[in-house]
C-alpha positions in Angstrom: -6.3 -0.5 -8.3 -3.7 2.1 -8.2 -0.2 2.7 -6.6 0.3 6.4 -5.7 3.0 8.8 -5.2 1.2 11.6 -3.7 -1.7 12.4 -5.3 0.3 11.6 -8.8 -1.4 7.9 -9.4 0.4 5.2 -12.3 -3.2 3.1 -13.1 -1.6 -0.9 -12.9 -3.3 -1.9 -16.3 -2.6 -5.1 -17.3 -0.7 -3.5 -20.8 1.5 -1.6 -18.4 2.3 -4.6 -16.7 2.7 -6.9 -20.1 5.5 -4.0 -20.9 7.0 -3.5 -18.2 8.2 -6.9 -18.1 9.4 -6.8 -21.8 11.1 -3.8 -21.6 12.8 -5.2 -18.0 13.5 -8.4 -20.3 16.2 -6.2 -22.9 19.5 -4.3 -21.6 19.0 -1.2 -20.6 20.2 1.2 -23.6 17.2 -0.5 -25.4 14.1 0.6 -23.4 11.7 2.5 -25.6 8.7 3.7 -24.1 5.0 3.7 -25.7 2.7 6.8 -25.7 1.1 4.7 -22.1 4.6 4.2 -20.5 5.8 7.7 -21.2 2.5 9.1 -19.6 2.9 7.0 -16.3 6.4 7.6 -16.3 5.9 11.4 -16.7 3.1 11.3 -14.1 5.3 9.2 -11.8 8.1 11.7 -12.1 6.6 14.5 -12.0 6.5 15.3 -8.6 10.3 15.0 -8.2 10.7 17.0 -11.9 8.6 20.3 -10.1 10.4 20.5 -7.1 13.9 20.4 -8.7 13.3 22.7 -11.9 11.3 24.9 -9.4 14.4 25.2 -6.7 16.6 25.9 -9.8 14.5 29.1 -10.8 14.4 30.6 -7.3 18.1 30.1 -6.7 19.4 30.7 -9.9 17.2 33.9 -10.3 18.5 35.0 -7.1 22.4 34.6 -7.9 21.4 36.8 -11.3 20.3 39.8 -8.5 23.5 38.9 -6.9 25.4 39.4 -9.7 24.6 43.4 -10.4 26.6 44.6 -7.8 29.5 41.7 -8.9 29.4 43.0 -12.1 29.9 46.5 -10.6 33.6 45.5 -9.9 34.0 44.1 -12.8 32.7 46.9 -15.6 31.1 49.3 -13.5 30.5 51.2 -16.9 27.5 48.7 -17.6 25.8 49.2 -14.3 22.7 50.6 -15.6 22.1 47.4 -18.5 23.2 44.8 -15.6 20.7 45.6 -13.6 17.9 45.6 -16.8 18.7 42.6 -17.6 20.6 40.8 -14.9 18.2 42.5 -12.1 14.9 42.5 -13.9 14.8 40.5 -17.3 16.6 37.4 -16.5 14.3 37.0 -12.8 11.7 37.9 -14.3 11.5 34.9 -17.2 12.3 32.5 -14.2 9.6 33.9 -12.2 8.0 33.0 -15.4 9.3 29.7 -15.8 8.6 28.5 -11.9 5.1 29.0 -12.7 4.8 27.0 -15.6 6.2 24.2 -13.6 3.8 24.6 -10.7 1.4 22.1 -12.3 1.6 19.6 -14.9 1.9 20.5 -18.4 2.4 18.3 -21.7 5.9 17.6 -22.9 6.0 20.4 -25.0 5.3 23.0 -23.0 7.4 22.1 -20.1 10.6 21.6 -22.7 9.9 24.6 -24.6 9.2 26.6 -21.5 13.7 25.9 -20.8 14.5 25.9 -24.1 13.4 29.7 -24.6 14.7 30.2 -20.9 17.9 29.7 -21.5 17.7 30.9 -24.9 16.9 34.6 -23.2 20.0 34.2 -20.9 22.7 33.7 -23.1 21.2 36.3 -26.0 20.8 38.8 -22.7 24.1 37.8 -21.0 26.2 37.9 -24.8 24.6 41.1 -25.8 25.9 42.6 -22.2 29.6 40.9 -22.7 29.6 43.3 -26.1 28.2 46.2 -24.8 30.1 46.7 -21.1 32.7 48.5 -22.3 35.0 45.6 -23.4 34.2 41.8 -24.9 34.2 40.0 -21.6 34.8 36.7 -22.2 33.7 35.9 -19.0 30.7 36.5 -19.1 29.9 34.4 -22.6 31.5 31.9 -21.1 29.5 31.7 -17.9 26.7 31.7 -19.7 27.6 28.2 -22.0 28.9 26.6 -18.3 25.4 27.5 -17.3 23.8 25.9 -20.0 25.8 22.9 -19.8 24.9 22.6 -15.9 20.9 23.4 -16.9 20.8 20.0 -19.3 22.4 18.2 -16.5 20.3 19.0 -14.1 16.9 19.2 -16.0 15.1 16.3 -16.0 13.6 16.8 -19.6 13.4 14.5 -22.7 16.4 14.2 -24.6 15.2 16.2 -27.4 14.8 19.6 -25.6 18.5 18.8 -23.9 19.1 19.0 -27.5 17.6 22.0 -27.7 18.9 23.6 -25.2 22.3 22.5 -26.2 22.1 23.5 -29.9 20.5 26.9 -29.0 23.1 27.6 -26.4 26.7 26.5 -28.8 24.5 28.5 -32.0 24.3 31.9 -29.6 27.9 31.6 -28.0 29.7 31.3 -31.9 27.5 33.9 -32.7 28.4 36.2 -30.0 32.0 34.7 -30.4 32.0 35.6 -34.2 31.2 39.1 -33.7 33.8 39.3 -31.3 36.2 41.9 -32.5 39.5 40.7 -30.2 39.3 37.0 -31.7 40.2 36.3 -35.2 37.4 33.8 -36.5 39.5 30.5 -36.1 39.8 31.7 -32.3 35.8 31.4 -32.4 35.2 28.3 -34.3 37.7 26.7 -32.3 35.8 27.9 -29.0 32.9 26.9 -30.0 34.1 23.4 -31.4 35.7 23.3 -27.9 32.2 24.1 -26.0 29.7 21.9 -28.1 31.8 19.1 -27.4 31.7 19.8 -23.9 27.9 20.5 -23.8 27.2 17.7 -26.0 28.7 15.5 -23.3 26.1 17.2 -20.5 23.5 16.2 -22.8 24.8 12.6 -23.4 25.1 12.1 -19.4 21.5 13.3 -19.1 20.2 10.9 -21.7 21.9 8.3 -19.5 20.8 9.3 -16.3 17.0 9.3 -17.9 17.4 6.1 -19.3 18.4 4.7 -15.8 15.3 6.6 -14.6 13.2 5.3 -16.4 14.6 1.7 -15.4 14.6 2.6 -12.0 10.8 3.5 -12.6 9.9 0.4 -14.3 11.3 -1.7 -11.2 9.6 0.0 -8.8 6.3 0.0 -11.3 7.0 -4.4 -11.1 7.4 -3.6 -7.5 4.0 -2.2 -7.4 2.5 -5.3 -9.4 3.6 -7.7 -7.4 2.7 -6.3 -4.3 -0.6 -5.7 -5.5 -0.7 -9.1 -6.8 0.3 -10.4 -3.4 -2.5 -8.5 -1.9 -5.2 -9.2 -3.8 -4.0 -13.1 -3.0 -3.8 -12.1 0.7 -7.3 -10.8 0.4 -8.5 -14.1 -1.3 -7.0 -16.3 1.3 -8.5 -14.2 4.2 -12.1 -14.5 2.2 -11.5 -18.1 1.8 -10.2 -18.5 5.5 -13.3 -16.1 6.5 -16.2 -16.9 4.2 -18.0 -20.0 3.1 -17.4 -20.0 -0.7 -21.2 -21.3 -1.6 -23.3 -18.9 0.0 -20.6 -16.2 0.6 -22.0 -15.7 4.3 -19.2 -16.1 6.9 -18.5 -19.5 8.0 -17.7 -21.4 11.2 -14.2 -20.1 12.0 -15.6 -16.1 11.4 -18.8 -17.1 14.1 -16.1 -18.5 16.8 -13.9 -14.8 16.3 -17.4 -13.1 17.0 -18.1 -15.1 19.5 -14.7 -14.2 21.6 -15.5 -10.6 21.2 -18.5 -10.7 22.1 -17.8 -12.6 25.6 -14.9 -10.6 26.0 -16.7 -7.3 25.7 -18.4 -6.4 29.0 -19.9 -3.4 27.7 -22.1 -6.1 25.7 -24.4 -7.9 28.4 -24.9 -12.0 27.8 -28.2 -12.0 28.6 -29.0 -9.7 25.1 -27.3 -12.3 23.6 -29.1 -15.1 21.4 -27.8 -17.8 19.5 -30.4 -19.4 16.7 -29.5 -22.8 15.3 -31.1 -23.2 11.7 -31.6 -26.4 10.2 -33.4 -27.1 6.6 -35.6 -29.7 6.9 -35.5 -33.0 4.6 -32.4 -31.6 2.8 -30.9 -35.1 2.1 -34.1 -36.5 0.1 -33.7 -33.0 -1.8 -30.0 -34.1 -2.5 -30.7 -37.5 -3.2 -33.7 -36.8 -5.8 -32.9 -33.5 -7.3 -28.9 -33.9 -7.0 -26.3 -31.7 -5.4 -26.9 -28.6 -7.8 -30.3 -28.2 -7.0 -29.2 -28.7 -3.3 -26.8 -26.0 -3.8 -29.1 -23.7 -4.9 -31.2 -24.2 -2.4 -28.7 -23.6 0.3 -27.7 -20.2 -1.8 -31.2 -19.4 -1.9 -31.9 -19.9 1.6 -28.5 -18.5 2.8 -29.8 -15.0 1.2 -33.0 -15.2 2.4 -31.9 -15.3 6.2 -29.2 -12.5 5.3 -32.1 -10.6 4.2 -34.2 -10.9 7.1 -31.8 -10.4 9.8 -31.3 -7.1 11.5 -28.4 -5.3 10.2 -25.8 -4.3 12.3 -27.4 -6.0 15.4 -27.1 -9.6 14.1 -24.9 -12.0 12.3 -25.6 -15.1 10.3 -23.1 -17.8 9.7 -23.1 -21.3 7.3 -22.1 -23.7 10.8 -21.9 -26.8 8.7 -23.8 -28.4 5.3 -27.7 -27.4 5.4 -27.2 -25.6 9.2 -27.0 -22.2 10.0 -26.3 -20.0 12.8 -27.9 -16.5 13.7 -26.3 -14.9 16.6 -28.3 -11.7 17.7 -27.1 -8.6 20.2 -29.6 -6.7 22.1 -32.2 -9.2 21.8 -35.4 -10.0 24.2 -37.2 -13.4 23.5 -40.0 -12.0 22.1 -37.8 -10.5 19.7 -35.6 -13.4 19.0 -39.0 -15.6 18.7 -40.4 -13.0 16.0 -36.9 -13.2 14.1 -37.0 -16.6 13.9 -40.1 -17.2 12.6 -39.4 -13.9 10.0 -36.9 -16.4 9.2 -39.3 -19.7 8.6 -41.8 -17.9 7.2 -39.5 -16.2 4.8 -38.0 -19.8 3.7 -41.4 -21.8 4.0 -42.3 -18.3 1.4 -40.0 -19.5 -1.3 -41.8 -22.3 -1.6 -38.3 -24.6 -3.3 -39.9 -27.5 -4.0 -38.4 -30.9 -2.6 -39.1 -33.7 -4.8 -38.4 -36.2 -2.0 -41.4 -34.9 -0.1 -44.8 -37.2 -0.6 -47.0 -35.1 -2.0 -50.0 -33.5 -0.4 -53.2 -32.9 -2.6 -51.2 -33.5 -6.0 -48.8 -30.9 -4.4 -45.1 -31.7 -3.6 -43.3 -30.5 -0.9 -41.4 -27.2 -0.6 -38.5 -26.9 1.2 -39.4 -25.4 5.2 -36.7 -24.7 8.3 -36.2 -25.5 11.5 -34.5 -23.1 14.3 -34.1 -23.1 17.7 -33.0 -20.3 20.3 -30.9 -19.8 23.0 -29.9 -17.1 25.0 -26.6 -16.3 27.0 -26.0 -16.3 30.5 -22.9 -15.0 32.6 -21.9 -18.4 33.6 -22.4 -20.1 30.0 -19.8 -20.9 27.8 -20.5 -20.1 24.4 -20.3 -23.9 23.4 -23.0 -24.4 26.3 -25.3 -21.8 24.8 -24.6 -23.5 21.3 -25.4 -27.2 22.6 -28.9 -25.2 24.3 -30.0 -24.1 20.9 -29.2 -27.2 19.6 -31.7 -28.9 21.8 -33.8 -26.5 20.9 -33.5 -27.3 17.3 -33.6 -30.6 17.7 -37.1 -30.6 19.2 -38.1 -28.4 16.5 -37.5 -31.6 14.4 -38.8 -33.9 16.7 -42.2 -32.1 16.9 -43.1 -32.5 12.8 -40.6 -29.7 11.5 -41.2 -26.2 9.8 -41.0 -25.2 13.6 -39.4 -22.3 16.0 -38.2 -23.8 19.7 -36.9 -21.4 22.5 -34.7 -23.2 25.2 -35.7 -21.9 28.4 -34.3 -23.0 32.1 -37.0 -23.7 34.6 -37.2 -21.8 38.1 -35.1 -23.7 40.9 -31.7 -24.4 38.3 -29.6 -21.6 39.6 -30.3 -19.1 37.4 -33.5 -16.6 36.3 -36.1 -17.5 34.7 -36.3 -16.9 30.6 -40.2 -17.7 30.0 -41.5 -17.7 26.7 -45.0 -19.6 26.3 -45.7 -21.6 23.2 -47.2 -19.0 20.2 -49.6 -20.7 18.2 -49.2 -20.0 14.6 -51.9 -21.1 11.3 -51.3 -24.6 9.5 -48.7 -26.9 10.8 -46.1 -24.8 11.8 -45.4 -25.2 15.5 -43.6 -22.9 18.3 -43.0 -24.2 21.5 -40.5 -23.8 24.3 -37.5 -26.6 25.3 -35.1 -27.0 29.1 -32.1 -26.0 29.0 -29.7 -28.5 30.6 -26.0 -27.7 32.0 
């Protein structure tokens, strides 16, 4: 199971889990990521990471174009190297830059990929403040305020803000050294000044990812539990739903069917059939085998009738202890006869042997089934139609067993006709035909 942002998916293993509520467990200055966390986190993240480093590159690349004809004004002299480097260079590595970050990369690459960024803008932006003319200050000093605002922004790990930082205070004393209107206290003093200042933009962003990352591992406990809750939603509506021996659906799923189906009219009653499904002798198989034999032989026969059933047309249910019921759509009684015995055959085939059965020829028993059919009618309630193959079944036991009844109403009882004559069948197995009564 996964929870998604996107189509950036954090797996929910269980060691994810086991940290995330140890690192949740400390204060907050304390969280430490493993080599796991850090890859879900980045994954998490990254979507968010893209779309602000990208919108920094187009923006800030267009402000640099922006700036030739500022810089005009301000040493028109320089005009031609402004619009080298301010014009073409500098847009040029964040064109370079935004496409880096149109994908996913490793750490490394995306931090290094800044880091030399903004290492190319303040060694292009201090070599123009030395060669337009005059030592503009300005500009040098731009440049470090742009740094500053780059590790702030820049959702990177602390090491590259370092980076960025270091690179940025080494290249503005450099710049600041060679700087012939400042005596060199002037430019240690600046620079002291600046690191201090940057070094702060780094500290706040070493904050603010340590609050992301315990933002992320809330919402990653979030995530947990609500899949925890699910999967416990999911196993209440399977218990609710499903008998838990057999796995078929039980009594309360048949009765939901049911109400579609007689609330449907695009479904006509008389396709429908209900089978009742009784195995025969199932208490002296309890009471001589045990209840785990008995079990099995309700798993056993549970899975045969699954098997044999039309899919998609029909439905079989555990009703109640050894019984079953079979409800079938766009049925005939021919073919809801032929299904039925499918069925017995298929059970008789398995040939579970009942110890509680006398012995025939030094042979014991095997376990058999009973079934009866009925079919709907417009003016039958489904617990009518239920008490019909009931009957039916119950015949089927009253004529020996191991036997297939269809419930039929006579001419002259209000309704049509459903005629179905006996069907003989080899050995003992019977098939016959019972009244429906309202």
């Amino acid at each position: 199971m996964t929870a998604s942002d996107g189509d950036f998916c954090v797996p929910l293993t269980p060691g994810l889990e086991a940290e995330t509520e140890r690192l949740l467990s400390r204060r907050t200055r304390d969280i430490q990521f493993s080599a796991e966390m850090v890859q879900a986190y980045r994954r998490k993240s990254w979507p968010q990471r893209s779309k602000i480093i990208r919108a920094w590159m187009v923006w800030v690349g267009l402000l640099c174009i922006l700036y030739v004809p500022i810089s005009y004004l301000l040493a028109p002299q320089a005009l031609v190297s402004t619009i080298l480097i301010s014009g073409l260079l500098i847009p040029a590595l964040h064109a370079c830059v935004y496409v880096i970050w149109k994908k996913p990369r490793n750490a490394t690459v995306e931090g290094m990929s800044l880091v030399l960024l903004m290492l190319g803008i303040s060694i292009s932006y201090g070599w123009l403040a030395l060669h337009s003319g005059r030592s503009d200050e300005r500009i040098i000093t731009g440049v470090i305020f742009v740094n500053a605002m780059a590790i702030g922004v820049f959702n990177i790990d602390y090491v590259w803000s370092l980076g960025m930082m270091m690179s940025a205070v080494t290249i503005f004393f450099g710049f600041e050294m060679v700087n012939p209107l400042l005596y060199s206290e002037e430019a240690v003093g600046t620079s002291i000044f600046y690191f201090c200042a940057v070094y702060s933009a780094a500290i706040a962003r070493k904050t603010q990812v340590i609050l992301s990352q315990r933002t992320f591992l809330l919402s990653l406990r979030d995530q947990y539990r609500s899949a925890a809750l699910n999967r416990a939603n999911q196993q209440l509506e399977i218990l609710a739903t499903r008998d838990p021996l057999t796995g078929l659906a039980n009594r309360r799923s048949a009765a939901d069917l049911l109400d579609r189906l007689w609330n449907d009219r695009r479904i006509p009653r008389s396709s429908v059939a209900f089978v009742m499904a009784d195995i025969d002798s199932f208490k002296r198989l309890n009471d001589s085998a045990g209840h785990a034999a008995g079990d099995e032989c309700i798993r056993r026969v549970a899975a045969t009738i699954e098997q044999t059933i039309r899919a998609g047309d029909d439905a079989v249910f555990r009703y109640g202890g050894e019984e079953f019921l079979i409800v079938l759509t766009n049925a005939t009684p021919d073919l809801a006869f032929e299904l039925a015995e499918r069925i017995r055959r298929a059970v008789e085939a398995l040939a579970i042997v009942n110890p509680g059965l006398p012995s025939v020829h030094d042979r014991k028993g095997v376990v058999t089934i009973s079934l009866g059919i009925a079919f709907a009618r417009d003016d039958a309630t489904t617990d009518l139609v239920t008490t019909w193959a009931d009957e039916a079944l119950y015949d089927a036991k009253r004529s020996g067993r191991n036997a297939v009844f269809l419930a039929t109403r006579e001419e002259g009882e209000g309704a049509a006709v459903d005629a179905c004559e006996p069907k003989d069948r080899p050995g003992d197995a019977r098939a016959g035909k019972t009244r429906m009564t309202a």
